[in-house]
N, C-alpha and C positions, 0 to 999 in steps of 0.2 A: 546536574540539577534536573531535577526530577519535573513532570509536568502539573503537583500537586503536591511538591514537599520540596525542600529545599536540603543541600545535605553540605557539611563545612567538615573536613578533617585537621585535627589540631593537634598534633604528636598522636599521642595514647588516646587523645579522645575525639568521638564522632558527634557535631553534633544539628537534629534531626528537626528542622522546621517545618509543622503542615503551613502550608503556605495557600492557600484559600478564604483569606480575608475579606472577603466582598461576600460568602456565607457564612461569616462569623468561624471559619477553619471546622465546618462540618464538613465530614466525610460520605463520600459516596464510594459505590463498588470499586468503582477506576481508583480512589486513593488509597482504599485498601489493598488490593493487590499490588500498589506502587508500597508502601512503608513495609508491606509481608518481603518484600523483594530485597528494602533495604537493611531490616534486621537481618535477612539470612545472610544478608553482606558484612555485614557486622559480625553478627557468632563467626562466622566461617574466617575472618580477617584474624589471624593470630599478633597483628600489630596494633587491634584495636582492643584495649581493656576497660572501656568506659563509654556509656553513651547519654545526653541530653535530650529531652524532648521539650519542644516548645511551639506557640504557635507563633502566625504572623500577625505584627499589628500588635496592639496596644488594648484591644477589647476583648479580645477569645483567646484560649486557650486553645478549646474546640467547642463547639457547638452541639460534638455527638451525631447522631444520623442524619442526614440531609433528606430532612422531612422533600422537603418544596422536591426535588430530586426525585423521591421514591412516588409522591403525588404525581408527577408528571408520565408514571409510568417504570421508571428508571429500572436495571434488574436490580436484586437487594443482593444479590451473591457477592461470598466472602471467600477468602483464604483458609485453608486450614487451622491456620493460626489465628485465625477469628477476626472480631473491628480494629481496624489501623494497623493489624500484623503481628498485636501483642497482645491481646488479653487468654488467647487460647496458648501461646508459647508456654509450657509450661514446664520446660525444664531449661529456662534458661541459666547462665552460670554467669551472668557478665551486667556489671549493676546497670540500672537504667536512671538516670535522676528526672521526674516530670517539673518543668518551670511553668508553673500556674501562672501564668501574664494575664488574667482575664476571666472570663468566666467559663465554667467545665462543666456543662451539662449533659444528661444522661449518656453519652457512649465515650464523652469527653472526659467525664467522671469516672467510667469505668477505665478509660484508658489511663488515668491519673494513679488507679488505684492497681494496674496492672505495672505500675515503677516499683524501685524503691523504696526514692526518695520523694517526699512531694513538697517542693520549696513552691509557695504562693505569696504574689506581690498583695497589699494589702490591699487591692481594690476585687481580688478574686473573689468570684461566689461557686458554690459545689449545688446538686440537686442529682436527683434521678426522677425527674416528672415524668417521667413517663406514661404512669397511668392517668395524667391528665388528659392525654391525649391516643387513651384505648390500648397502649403497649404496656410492656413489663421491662425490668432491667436486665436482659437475658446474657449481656455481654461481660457477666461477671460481677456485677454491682450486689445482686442479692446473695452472693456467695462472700464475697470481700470484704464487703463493706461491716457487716456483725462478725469476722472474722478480726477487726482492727478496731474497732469500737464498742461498747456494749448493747446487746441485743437491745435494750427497750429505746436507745438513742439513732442505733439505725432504723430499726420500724418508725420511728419519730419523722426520719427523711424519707423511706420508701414507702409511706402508707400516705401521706399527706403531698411529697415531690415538693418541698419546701425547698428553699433557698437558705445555704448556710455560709457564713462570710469565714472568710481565711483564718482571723482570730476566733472564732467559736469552732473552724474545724481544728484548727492547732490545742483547743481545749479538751474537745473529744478523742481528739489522738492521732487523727488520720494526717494530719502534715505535720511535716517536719518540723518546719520554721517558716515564720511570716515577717517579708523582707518589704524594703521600702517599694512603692510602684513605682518601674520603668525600670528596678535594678535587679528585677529574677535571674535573668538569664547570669549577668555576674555576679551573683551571688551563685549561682549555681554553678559554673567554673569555679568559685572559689569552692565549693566541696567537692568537684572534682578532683580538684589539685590535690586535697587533702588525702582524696584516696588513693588518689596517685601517686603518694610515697611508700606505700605499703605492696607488698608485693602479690599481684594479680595471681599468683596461684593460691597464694592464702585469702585473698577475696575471695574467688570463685570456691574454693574447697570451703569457707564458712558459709557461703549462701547458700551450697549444695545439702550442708549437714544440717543447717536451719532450717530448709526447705524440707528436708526428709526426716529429720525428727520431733517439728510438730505433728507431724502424719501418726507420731508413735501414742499410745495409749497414756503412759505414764513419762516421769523426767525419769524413771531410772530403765526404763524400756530405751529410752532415747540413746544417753550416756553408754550404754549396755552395747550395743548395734555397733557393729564394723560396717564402717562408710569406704564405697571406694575411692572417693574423694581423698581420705586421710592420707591412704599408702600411696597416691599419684601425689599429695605432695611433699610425702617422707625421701619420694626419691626423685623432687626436682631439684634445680641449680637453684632455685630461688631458698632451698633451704637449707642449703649449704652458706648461701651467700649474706644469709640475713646474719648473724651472728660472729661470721667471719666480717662484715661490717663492722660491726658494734664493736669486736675487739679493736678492730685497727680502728677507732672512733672517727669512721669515715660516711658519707651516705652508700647506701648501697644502690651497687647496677641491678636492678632484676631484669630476671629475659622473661619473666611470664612463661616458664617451663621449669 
């Protein structure tokens, strides 16, 4: 247990509480170089194929910057991997699900939108105010966010720092699914579990070739491209095993190699 995040390992899955409740789960420098510490624990874990993000409490998510923190002085320095350890990660291979318990504002939000998946209880609200308050969305927000919704719907949120609730972001596009309040976090084990039956080299090799061939111009640019992803899982056990499964109509053991 971390002095700023809370951390539970559960077979295959980690899963990562900011745990600062009493700031609504805003991060300051100290907690970001504490979660930049626990994802590199995580990639580097070959036992661990999945991880959860959530906050403490029952009102935040995260809060985003710890304004009151940086006003007292506070230093503002980050990890290479940018706020909370993941928004600058950017070749990660190992899904991440965000459990919206709460409300996600500006660096909260970009951390939401640095996941996967983004399961939000229905009392969540989303924003990137920041220029309300003389800042910009630099932690990925202005990047992501018209990346996964349509341009004139995210200028809607980043020119105004509006407040959008769970179901109108599940309209727009950016979440997943909106779950009843107080049940994200299980609801979110339960789609981990789901991915949990599929074999973690064929996750990580589709997120890798999703990840690198939107970067391509065209879909036939895409399809076109040798990934090295492919051939690392043309020649693991997991793809031996999947199908030798299927025949013997058994579940399959994967080893995640």
């Amino acid at each position: 247990m971390g002095e700023y995040s809370t951390v539970e390992k559960d077979g295959h899955l980690l899963i990562v509480t900011v745990n600062r409740p009493e700031r609504m789960n805003a991060l300051h420098s100290m907690a970001h170089f504490e979660l930049a510490e626990v994802f590199d624990e995580f990639e580097a874990d070959d036992g661990l194929w999945i991880a959860i993000l959530t906050g403490a409490g029952d009102r935040a998510f995260s809060a985003g910057n710890d304004l009151k923190f940086q006003a007292e002085g506070g230093t503002r320095d980050k990890p290479d991997t940018g706020f909370g350890g993941i928004v600058r990660r950017f070749g990660r291979t190992k899904p991440i699900i965000a459990a919206v318990n709460g409300v996600a504002m500006g660096g909260g939000f970009e951390l939401a939108l640095a996941c996967d998946i983004i399961l939000a209880a229905e009392n969540a609200k989303f924003a990137l105010p920041e220029p309300l308050v003389g800042l910009a969305a630099m932690s990925g927000g202005l990047h992501r966010l018209p990346r996964v919704i349509p341009r004139h719907q995210a200028l809607g949120m980043i020119l105004t720092g509006r407040h959008v609730s769970a179901e109108e972001g599940y309209r727009f596009g950016f979440v997943t699914e909106v779950v009843q309040e107080g049940k994200v976090l299980e609801y979110a084990k339960e789609w981990a579990g789901k991915i949990l039956k599929c074999s973690p080299v064929s996750i990580r090799t589709s997120m890798e070739v999703m990840r690198l061939g939107l970067e391509k111009a065209s879909v036939q640019e895409a399809i076109e491209t040798v990934y090295a992803a492919e051939e690392v899982l043309r020649n693991s056990e997991d793809f031996v095993e999947g199908p030798k499964a299927f025949s013997e109509k058994r579940a399959p053991d994967w080893k995640g190699r």
